[in-house]
C-alpha positions in Angstrom: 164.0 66.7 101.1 167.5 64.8 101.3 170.2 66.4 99.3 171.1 64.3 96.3 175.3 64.1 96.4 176.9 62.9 93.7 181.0 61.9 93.0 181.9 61.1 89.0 184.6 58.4 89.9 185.2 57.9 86.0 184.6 60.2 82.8 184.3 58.3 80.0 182.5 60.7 77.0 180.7 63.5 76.3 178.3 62.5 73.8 177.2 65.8 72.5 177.5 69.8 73.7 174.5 72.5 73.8 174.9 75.6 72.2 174.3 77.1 76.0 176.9 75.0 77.4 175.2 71.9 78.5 176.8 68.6 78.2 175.2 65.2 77.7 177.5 62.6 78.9 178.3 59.4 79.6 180.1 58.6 83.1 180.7 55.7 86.1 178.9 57.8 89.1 178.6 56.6 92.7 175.3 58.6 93.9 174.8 59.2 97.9 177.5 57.2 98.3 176.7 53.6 97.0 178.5 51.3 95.0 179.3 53.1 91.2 176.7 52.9 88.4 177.5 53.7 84.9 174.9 56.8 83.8 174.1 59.0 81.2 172.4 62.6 82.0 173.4 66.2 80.7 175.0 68.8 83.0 175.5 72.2 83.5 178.8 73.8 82.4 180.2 73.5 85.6 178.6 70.1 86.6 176.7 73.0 89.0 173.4 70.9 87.7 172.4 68.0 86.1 169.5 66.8 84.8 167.3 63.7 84.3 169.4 60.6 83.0 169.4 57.2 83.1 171.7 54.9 85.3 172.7 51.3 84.3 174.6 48.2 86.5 177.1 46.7 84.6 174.8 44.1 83.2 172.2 46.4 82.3 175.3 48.5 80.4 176.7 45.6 78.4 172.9 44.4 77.4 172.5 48.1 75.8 175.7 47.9 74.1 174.7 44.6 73.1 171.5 46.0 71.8 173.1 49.0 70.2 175.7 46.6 68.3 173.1 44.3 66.6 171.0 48.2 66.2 174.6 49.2 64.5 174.8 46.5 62.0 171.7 46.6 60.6 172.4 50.1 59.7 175.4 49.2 57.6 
């Protein structure tokens, strides 16, 4: 199986952190080399491992943000 490589080109949050270290975050990631993607997945303390997430194109980002804003409001 082909080794999954990974550069973070852009932190942008950590969303929440485990008791046992692990982060969830929120980052711009270019995986196996292609163009950058934003993505949200948790990691090991030392990035060593990560683990399932979700990664969005800039469209699909703003749309959930979009979302999340009119989700937001009707909260308030």
């Amino acid at each position: 199986m082909k080794e999954i490589q990974y550069e973070i080109v852009k932190e942008i949050a950590v969303l929440s952190k485990s008791d046992s270290g692990y982060t969830k975050e929120f980052n711009l990631i270019s995986w196996n080399g292609k163009e950058p993607k934003y993505d949200i997945r948790s990691f090991s303390p030392n990035r060593e491992k990560c683990g399932k997430g979700i990664t969005l194109t800039a469209d699909e980002a703003a749309a959930l943000l979009r979302a999340l804003q009119k989700e937001m409001d009707k909260e308030d």
